[in-house]
C-alpha atoms as one frame of an Amber mdcrd trajectory, in Angstrom:
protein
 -17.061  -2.319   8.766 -20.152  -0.186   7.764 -20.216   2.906   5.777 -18.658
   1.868   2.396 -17.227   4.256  -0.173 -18.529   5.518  -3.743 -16.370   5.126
  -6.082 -15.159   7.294  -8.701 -14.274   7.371 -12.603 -11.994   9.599 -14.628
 -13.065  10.401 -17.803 -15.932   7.260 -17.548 -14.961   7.151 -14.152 -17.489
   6.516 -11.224 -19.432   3.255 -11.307 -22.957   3.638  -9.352 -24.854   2.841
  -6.440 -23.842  -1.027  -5.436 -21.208  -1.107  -7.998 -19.067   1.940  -5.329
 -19.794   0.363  -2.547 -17.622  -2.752  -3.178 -15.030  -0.735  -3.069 -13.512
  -1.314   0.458 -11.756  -5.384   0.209  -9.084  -6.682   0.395  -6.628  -8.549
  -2.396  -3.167  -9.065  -1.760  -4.791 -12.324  -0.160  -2.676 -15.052   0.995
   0.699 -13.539  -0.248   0.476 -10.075   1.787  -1.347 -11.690   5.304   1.485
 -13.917   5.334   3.304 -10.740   4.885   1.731  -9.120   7.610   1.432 -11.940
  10.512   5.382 -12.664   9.867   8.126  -9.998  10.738   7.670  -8.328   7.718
   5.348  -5.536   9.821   7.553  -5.014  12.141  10.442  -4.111   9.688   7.554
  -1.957   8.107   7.442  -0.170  11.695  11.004   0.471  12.151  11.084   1.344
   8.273   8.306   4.183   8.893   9.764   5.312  12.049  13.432   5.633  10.313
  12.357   7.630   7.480  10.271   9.778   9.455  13.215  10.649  11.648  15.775
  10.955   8.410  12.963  12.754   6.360  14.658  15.748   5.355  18.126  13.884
   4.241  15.834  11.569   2.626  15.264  14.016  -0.341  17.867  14.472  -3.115
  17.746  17.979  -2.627  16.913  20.506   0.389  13.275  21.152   1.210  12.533
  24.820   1.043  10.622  26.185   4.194   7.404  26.391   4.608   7.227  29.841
   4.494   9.192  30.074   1.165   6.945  27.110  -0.711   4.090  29.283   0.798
   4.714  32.577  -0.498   3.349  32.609  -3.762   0.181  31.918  -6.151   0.744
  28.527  -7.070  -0.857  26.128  -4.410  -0.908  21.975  -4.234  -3.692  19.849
  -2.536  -3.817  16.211  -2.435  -7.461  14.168  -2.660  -7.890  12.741   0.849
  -9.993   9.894   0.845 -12.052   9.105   4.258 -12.862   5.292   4.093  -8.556
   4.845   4.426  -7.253   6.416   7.471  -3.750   5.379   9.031  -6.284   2.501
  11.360  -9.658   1.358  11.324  -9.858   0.568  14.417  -6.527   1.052  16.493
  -5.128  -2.478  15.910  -2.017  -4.142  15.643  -1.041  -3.956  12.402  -0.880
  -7.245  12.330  -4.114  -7.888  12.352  -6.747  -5.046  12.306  -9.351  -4.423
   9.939  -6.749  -3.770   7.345  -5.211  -7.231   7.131  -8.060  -9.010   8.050
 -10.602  -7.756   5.567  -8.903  -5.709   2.943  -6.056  -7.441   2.095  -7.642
 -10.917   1.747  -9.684 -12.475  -0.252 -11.761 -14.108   2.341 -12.042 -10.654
   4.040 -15.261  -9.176   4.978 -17.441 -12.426   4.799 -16.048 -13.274   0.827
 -17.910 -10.250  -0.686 -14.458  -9.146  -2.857 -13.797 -12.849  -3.415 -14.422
 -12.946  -6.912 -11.640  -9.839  -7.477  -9.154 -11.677  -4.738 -10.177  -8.789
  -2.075 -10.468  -5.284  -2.228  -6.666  -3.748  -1.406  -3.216  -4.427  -2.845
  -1.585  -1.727  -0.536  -2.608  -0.014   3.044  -1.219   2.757   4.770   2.093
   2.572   6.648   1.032   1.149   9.898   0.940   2.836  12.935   0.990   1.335
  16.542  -2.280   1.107  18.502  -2.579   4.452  20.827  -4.428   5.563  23.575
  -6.634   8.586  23.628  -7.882   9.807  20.695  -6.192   8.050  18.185  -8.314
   8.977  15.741  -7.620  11.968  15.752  -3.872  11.606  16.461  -3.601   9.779
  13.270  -4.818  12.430  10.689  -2.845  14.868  12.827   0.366  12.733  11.443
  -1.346  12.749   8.044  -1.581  16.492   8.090   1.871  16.798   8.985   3.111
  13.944   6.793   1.565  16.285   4.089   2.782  19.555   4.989   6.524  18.543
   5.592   6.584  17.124   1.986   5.155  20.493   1.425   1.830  20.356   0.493
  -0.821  23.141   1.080  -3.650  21.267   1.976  -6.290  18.742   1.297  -8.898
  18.757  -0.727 -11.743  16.525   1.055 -13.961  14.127  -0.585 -17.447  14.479
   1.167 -18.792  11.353  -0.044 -21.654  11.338   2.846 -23.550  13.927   5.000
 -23.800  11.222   7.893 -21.722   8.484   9.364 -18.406   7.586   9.449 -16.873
   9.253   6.624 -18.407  12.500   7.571 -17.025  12.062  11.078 -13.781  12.178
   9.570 -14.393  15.323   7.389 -15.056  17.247  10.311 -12.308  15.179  12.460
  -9.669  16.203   9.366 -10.771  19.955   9.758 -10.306  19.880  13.492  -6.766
  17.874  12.945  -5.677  20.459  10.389  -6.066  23.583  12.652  -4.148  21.740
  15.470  -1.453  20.813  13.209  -0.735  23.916  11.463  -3.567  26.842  10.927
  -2.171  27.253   7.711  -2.997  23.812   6.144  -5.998  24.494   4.174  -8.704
  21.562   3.507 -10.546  22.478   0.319 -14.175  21.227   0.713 -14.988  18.403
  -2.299 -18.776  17.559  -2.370 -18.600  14.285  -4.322 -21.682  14.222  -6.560
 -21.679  10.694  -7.136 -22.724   9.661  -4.116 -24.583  12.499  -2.300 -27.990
  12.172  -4.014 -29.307  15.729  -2.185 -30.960  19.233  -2.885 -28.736  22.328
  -2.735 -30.511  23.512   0.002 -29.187  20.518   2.527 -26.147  20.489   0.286
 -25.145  23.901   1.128 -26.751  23.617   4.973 -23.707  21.003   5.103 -21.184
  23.115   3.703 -21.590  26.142   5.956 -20.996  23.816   8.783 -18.213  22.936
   7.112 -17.123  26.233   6.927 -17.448  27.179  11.033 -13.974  25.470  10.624
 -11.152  28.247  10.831  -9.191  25.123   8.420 -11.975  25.344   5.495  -9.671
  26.938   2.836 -11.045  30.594   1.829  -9.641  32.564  -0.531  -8.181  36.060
   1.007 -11.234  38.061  -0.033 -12.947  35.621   2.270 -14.824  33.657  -0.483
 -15.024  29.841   0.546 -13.693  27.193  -1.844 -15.945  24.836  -2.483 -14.799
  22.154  -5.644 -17.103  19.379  -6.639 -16.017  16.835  -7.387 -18.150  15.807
 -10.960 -19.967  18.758 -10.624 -21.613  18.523 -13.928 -23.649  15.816 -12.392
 -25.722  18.626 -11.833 -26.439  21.975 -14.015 -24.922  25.531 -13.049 -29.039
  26.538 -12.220 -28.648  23.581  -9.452 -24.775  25.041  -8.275 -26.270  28.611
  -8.423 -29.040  27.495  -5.639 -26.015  25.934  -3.811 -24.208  29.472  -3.933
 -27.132  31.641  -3.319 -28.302  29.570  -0.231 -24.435  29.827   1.364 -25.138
  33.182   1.070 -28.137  33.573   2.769 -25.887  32.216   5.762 -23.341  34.873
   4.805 -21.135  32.608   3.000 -19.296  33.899  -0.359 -18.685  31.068  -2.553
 -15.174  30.342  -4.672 -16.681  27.260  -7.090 -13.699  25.233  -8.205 -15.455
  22.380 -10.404 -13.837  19.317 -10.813 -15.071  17.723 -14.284 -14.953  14.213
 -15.825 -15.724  15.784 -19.119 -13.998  19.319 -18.875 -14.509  20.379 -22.653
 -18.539  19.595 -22.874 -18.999  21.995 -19.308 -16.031  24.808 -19.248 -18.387
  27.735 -20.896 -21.547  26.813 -19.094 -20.300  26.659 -15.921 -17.898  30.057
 -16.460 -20.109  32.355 -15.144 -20.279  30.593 -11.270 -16.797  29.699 -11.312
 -13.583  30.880  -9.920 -11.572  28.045 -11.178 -11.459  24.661 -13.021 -10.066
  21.261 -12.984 -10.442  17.567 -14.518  -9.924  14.370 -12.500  -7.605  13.541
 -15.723  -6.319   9.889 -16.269  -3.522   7.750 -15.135  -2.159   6.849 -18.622
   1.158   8.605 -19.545   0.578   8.916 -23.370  -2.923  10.192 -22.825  -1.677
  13.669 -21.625  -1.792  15.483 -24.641  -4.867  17.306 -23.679  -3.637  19.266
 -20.548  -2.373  22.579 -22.718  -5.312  22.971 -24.216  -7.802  22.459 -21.114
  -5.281  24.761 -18.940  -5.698  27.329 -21.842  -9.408  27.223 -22.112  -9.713
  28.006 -18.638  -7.712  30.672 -18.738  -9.383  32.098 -21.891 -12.430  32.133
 -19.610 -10.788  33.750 -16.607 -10.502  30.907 -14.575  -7.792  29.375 -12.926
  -6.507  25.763 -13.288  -5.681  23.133 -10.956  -4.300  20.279 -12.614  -4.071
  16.574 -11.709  -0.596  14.834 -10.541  -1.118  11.215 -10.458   1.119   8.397
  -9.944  -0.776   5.255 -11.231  -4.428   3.539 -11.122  -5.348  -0.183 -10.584
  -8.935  -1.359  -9.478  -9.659  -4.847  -8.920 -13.052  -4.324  -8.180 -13.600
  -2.916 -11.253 -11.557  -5.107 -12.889  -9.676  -2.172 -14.995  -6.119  -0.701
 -14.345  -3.836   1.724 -16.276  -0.492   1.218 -17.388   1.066   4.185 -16.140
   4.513   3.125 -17.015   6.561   3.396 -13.839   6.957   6.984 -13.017   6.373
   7.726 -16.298   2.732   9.490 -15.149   3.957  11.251 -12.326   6.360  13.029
 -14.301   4.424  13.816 -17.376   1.360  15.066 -14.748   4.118  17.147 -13.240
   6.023  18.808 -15.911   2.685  19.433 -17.812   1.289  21.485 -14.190   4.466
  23.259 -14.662   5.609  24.074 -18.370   1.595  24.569 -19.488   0.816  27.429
 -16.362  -1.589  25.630 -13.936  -2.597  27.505 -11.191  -2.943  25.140  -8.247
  -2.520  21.367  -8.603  -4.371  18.347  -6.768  -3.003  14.762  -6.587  -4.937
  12.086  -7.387  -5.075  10.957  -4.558  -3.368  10.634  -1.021  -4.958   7.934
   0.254  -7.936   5.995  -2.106  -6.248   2.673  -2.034  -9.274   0.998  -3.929
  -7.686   2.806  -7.119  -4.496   2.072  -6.150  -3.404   5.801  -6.901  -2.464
   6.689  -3.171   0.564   8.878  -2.679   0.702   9.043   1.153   3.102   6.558
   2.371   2.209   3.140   2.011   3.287  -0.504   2.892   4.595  -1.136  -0.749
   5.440   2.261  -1.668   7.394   3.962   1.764   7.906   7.906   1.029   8.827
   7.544  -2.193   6.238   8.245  -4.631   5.454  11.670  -2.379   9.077  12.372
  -2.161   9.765  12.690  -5.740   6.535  14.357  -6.270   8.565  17.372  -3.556
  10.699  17.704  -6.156   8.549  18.806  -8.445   6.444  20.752  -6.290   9.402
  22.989  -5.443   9.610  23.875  -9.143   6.111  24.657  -9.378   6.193  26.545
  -6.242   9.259  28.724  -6.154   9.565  28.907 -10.337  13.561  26.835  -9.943
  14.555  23.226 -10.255  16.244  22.899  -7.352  19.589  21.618  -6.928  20.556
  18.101  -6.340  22.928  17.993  -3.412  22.856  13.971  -2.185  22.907  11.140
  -4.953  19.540   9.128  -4.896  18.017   6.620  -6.833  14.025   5.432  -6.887
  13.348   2.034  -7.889   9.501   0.781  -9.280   8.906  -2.444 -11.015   5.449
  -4.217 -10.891   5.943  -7.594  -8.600   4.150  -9.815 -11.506   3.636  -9.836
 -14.767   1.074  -8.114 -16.982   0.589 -11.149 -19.498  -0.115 -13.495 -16.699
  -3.905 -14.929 -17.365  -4.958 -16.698 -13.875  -4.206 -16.178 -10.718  -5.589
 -18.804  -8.014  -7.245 -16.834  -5.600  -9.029 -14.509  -7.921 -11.503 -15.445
 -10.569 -12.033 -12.311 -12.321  -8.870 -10.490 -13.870  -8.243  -6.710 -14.428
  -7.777  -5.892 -18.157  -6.342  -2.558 -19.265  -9.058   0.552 -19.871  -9.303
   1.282 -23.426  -7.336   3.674 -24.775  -4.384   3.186 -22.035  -0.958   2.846
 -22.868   0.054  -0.743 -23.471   0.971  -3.118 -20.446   4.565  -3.076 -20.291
   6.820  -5.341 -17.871   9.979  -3.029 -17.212  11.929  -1.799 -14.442  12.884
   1.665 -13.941  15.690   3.423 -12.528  15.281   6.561 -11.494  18.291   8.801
 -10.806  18.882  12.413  -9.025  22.635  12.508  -9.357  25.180  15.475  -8.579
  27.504  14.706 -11.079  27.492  11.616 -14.050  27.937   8.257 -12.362  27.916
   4.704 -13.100  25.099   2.694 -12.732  25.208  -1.094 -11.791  21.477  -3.039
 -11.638  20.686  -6.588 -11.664  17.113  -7.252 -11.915  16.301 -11.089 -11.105
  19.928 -12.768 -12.524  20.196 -10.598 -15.065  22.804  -7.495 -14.735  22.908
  -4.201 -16.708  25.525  -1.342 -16.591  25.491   2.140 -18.030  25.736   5.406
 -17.369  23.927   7.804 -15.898  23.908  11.677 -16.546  23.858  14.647 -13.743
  20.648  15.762 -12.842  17.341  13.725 -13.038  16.971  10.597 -15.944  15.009
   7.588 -15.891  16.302   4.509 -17.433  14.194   1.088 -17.923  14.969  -2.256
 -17.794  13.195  -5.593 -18.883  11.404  -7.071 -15.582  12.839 -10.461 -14.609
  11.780 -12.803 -11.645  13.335 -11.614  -8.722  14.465  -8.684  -6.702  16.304
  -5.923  -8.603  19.221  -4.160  -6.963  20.327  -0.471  -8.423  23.967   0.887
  -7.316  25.429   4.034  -8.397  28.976   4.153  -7.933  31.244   7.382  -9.328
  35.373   7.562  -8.680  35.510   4.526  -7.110  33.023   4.446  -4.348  28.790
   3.782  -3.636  27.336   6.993  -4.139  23.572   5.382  -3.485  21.864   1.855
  -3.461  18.717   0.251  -3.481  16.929  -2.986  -3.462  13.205  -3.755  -3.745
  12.055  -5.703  -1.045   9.274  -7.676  -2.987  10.121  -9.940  -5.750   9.152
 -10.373  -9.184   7.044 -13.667  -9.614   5.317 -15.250 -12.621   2.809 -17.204
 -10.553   0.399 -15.124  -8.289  -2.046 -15.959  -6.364  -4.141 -12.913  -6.472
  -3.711 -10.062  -9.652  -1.412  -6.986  -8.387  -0.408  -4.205 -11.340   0.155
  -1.736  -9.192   4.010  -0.369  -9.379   6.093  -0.876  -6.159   8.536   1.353
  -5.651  11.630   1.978  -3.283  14.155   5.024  -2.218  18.226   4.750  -1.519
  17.148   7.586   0.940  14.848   6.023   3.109
């Protein structure tokens, strides 16, 4: 497989030149093919096509229309990643590129060996179609994204050429086919397009010929950079003032590793601002003030939503405590006044921060993440009206020092919260209830309130099973379908999680 990614950094967050491109493997090694060649994909299958079908009752509450979640200011986007699609290359699931080179340490002649592969998770597969199934695919993805109710995509353009451009210009066409209201917000990555702003914005007004390429309604095209300070606002202002010349108005939403140093120095060309954030749940502290600068300076703010962030081949993950970062991210975009929010990301499995559906994941991580995004959208929590309960718990343990198939070992980035091994039990209940769990041999009992509340748990081996029963009877019920272990074979901190509603 040619055309490898670049890879990013938050905060110190994009490694360079070789460093990205090893950023395409495959790790869940031994473990996850045997996963994969045994029946465990086709339960996948059926488990994909089920809570497709059962989507809406699959929510604890009812999904506004899209007409309701789109009538107002406030507007969410999640980072699509090209290199990850739904298939490489129109496979079994079984075994296409996926399985055999990115979740394996042997995959893609041994060049992620020394990390135990590239991958701990991969999309939820999809059978091999005829026809265009490439675009088919990010037609579902589009869809899969607007029925949880997102607005759009923003895109990273990590090349001008090749494969992942193909797939910029294949998401734009898939977008307007889908719905002509999904908007696809145009993301120049500035680590690895080493250009001048002339071809830069050349590239971006074909972009634009797209009737998808989000403008804003005075017809201004968005245009959000990802690391834009990479290069000065006398560079951004060439970019800007050659659109123009092909009658292109220019919206610049920047998106800044280091939002502080840049916000007044990049005011003046700017209709909005964001930071790529972090993935650490006690390092939010910062949002207020950044979403307060901006508006100081008359900008608008789209904030990050992320759910967690594990990179082998960088050997550095986060501990982002169970859902513990997707709700801070969340009720920070809401309580502190951000404009529009991005999530970080759909699909950039590398990082291990996807929220599309995935293999170890299902729905769930974007499902909850509806929840919140009705608040945001409409201004009201909406009500809970079917008893559900999410489930995440790592499948190893953080103080584990060797794992056989991988010789180098992710440590936590500086700074990150501490490595913690706990379960968590996530409720949306209608009314108080009783909660039974028994994670590994090990059972727990208490109660649960009305409403949304997390509750952790000390990780044991095993599977853990949540049931929450009220007057009697099984309101919901959930089991995680991957076990706890204390000996690994490959290095996997990533959080699985699972949904009573799928």
């Amino acid at each position: 497989m040619t055309d490898h990614p670049a890879r990013r950094t938050y905060q110190h967050r994009r490694p360079s030149g070789r460093q990205r491109r090893a950023v395409l493997g495959g790790l869940f090694g031994l473990l996850l093919i045997g996963l994969i060649a045994g029946t465990g994909l086709a339960r996948d299958r059926e488990d994909a096509t089920r809570a497709e079908r059962t989507g809406a009752e699959a929510l604890p509450f009812d999904m506004p229309t899209a007409d309701v979640l789109r009538d107002g200011p406030h507007l969410v986007f999640a980072h699509y990643f090209p290199p990850y699609p739904l298939s490489l290359d129109n496979q079994p699931a079984e075994h296409d590129y996926y399985a055999r080179n990115y979740l394996t340490p042997q995959g893609e002649q041994g060049r992620h060996g020394a990390y135990g592969g590239l991958l701990r998770d991969r999309p939820l597969p999809v059978q091999p179609s005829s026809g265009d199934w490439r675009l088919a695919n990010l037609e579902r993805e589009v869809r899969t994204a607007r029925d949880a109710g997102l607005d759009g995509f923003t895109v990273d353009i990590l090349s001008l050429t090749g494969t992942n451009r193909q797939r910029v210009d294949m998401l734009l066409r898939a977008a307007h086919r889908v719905d002509p209201g999904f908007r696809i917000v145009l993301m120049p990555d500035m680590t690895s397009l080493h250009t001048d702003p002339r071809t830069l914005a050349d590239q971006v007004a074909r972009f634009a010929t797209s009737p998808s390429a989000y403008r804003l309604a005075d017809g201004r095209l968005v245009v959000s950079p990802f690391k834009a300070e990479a290069q000065d606002p006398a560079w951004w202002g060439q970019v800007i003032a050659r659109l123009r010349d092909h009658g292109i108005g220019t919206a610049l939403v920047p998106v800044f590793l280091d939002f502080r140093a840049n916000a007044e120095r990049f005011a003046p060309i700017s209709h909005a601002f964001s930071s790529w954030g972090n993935r650490s749940y006690t390092r939010q502290d910062n949002v207020p003030g950044d979403i307060q600068l901006a508006h100081s300076l008359g900008k608008k703010w789209m904030q990050a939503v992320s759910v967690q962030d594990a990179r082998p081949n960088q050997g550095i993950y986060d501990e982002a405590g169970n859902t513990a970062t997707l709700r801070s991210t969340w009720n920070h975009a809401i309580s502190d006044g951000a404009d529009w929010v991005q999530l970080t990301t759909w699909n950039d499995y590398s990082e291990g921060s996807q929220f599309a559906p995935s293999l170890h994941n299902g729905h769930t991580y974007l499902d909850i993440s509806s929840y919140y995004l009705t608040r945001f959208k409409t201004g009201v929590w909406p009500q809970i009206v079917r008893d559900t309960v999410y489930v995440t718990s790592r499948i190893q343990f953080t103080d584990a020092d060797s794992a056989s198939l991988q010789p180098r070992l992710m440590r936590p980035r500086p700074g990150t919260a501490s490595p913690r091994d706990q379960v968590e039990v996530l409720t949306f209940l209608t009314a108080p209830a009783t909660v039974s769990a028994r994670v590994g041999t090990v059972p727990h009992t208490y109660r649960a309130p009305v409403g949304v509340y997390a509750h952790d748990l000390p990780l044991s081996p095993g599977r853990t099973e949540a049931v929450v029963r009220r007057a009697g009877g099984t309101a919901a019920a959930v089991t995680t379908r991957f076990p706890a272990r204390r000996t690994v074979t490959v290095q996997d901190l990533q959080y699985y999680a699972v949904s009573s509603g799928r």
